[in-house]
C-alpha positions in Angstrom: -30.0 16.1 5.5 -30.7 15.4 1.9 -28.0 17.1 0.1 -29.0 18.7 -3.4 -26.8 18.4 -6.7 -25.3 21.3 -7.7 -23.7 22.7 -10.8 -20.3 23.9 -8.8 -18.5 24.1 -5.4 -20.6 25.9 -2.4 -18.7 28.9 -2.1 -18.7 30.1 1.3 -19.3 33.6 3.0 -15.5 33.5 3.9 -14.9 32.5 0.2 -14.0 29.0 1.2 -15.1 26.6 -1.7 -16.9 23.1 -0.5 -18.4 20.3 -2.0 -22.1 18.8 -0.9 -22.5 15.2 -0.6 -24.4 14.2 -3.5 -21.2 16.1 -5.5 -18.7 14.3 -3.2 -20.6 10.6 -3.9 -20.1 11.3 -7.8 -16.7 12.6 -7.7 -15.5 9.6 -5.5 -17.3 6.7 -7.0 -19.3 6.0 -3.4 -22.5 5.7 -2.6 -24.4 8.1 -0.4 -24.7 5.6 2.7 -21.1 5.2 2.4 -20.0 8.6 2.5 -22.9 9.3 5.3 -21.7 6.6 7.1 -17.8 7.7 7.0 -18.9 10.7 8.1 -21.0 9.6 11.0 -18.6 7.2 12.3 -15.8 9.8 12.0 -13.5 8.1 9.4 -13.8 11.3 7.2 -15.6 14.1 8.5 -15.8 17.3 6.1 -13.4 19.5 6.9 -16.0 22.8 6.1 -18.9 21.9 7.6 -20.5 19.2 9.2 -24.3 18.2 9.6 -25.7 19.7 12.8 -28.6 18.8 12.9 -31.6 18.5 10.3 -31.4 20.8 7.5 -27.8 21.3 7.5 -25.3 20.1 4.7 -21.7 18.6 4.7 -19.4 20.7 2.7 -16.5 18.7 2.2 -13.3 20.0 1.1 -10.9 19.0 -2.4 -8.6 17.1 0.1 -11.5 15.4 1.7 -12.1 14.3 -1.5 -8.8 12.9 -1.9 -8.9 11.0 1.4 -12.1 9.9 0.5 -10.8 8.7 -2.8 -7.5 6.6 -1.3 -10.2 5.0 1.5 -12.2 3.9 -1.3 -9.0 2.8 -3.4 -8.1 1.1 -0.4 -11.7 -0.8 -0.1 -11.6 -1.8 -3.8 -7.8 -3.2 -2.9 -9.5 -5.7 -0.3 -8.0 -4.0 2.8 -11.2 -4.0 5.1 -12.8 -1.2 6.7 -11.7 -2.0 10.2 -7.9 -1.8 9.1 -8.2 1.6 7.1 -9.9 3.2 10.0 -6.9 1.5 12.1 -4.7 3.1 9.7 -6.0 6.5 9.7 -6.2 6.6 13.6 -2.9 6.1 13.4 -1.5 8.6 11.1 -4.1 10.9 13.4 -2.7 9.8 16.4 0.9 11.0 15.4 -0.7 14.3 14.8 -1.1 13.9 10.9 -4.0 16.4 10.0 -3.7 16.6 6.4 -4.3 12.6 5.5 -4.5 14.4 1.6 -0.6 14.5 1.5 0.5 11.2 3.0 1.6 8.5 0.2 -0.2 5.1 1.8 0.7 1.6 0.0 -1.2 -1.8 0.6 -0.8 -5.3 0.0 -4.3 -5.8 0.0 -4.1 -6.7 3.8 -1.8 -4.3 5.8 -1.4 -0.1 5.2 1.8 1.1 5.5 2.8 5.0 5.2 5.3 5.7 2.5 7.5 8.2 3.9 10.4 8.4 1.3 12.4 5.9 -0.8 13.7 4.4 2.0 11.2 4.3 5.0 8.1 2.3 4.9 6.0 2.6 7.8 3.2 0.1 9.1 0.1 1.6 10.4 -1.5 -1.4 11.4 1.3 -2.0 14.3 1.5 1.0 15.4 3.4 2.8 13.5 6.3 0.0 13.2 9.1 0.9 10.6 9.9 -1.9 7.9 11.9 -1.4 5.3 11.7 -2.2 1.5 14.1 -3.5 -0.7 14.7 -2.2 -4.2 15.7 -5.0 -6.6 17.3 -2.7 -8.9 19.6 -1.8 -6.2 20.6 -5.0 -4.9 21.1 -5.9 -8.7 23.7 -3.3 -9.3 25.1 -4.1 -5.4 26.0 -7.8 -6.5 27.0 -6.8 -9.5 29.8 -4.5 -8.1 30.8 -7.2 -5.1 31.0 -9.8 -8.5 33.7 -7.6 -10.3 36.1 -8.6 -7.3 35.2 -12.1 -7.0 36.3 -15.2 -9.0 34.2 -16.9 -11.2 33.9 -20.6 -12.6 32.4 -21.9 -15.6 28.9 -23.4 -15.4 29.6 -26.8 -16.8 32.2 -28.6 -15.1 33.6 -31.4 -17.5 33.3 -34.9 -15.6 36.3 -36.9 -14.7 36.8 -39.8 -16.7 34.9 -43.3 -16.1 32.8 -41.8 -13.3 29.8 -42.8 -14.6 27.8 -40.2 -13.2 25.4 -38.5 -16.0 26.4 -35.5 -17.4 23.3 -33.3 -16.4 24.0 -34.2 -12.3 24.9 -30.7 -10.9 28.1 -30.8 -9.0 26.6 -31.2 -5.4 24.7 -34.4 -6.5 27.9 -36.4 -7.6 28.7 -37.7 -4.0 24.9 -38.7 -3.6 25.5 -40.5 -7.1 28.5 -42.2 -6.1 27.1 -43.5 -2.9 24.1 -44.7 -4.4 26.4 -46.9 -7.3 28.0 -48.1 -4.3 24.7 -49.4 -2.4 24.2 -51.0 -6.0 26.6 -52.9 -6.1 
């Protein structure tokens, strides 16, 4: 099962094009034992041909490529092994076949599945929606609800003979007064 380099793609009899391992290890940034692995264990299996047996050779696809590219983005992000697969199972499990155009996002723990602007979806909970916020948005919607709304002047000048200092926010002057009075 050693695959050889080779200057191009493997170009099939039914002019399907396919890449070998050794090809798919340098275009990825992986090691062989990682890709064989992946394979073995089903998290990416080439998509043109699989190894059956001695002799034979993967040919993987462009877009297995890609996945493999994303589950390595996704290693070198910290999200382990055990949570991509969970995430790919998932997206499989929904009848996803082509992982190459799905737009995943991590915090470095949890996938989610970026399905528009709008919809964020967890993989690792089975497919659980969240949702995102977009500052920008909310920055604009406050700004709008503001236009309407009264507004007061930051610093609020301090009755006369008070003695409470002038930097004490507004909430704090009761607290001040009751503590001069425990003073005495």
């Amino acid at each position: 099962m050693h695959d050889q380099p080779l200057e191009g793609p493997h170009v099939g009899e039914d002019g399907s094009v396919g890449y070998r391992g050794v090809t798919a290890c340098q275009a990825v940034g992986i090691s062989y034992r990682q890709l064989d692995y992946w394979a073995r264990t089903t998290l990416v299996v080439p998509s043109i041909r699989d190894a059956s047996g001695s002799g034979t050779q993967r040919l993987y696809s462009f877009r297995d490529l890609v996945v493999l590219k994303v589950v390595k983005r996704l290693l070198d992000a910290g999200v382990s092994l055990q949570n991509i697969r969970k995430a790919i199972d998932t997206l499989r499990s929904r009848g996803v076949a082509d992982l190459a155009g799905i737009t995943l996002i991590s915090d470095g723990t949890t996938v989610y599945e970026c399905r528009s602007p709008e919809e964020v979806v967890d993989l690792l909970q089975g497919g659980q929606g969240v949702f995102g916020i977009a500052i920008g948005g909310a920055f604009k919607e406050i700004q709008g609800s503001l236009s309407h709304l009264p507004a007061e002047p930051a610093a609020q000048p301090q009755p006369v003979g008070t003695d409470v200092p002038a930097d004490t926010p507004a909430g704090d002057e009761l607290a001040a007064r009751r503590a001069r009075r425990r003073a005495g």
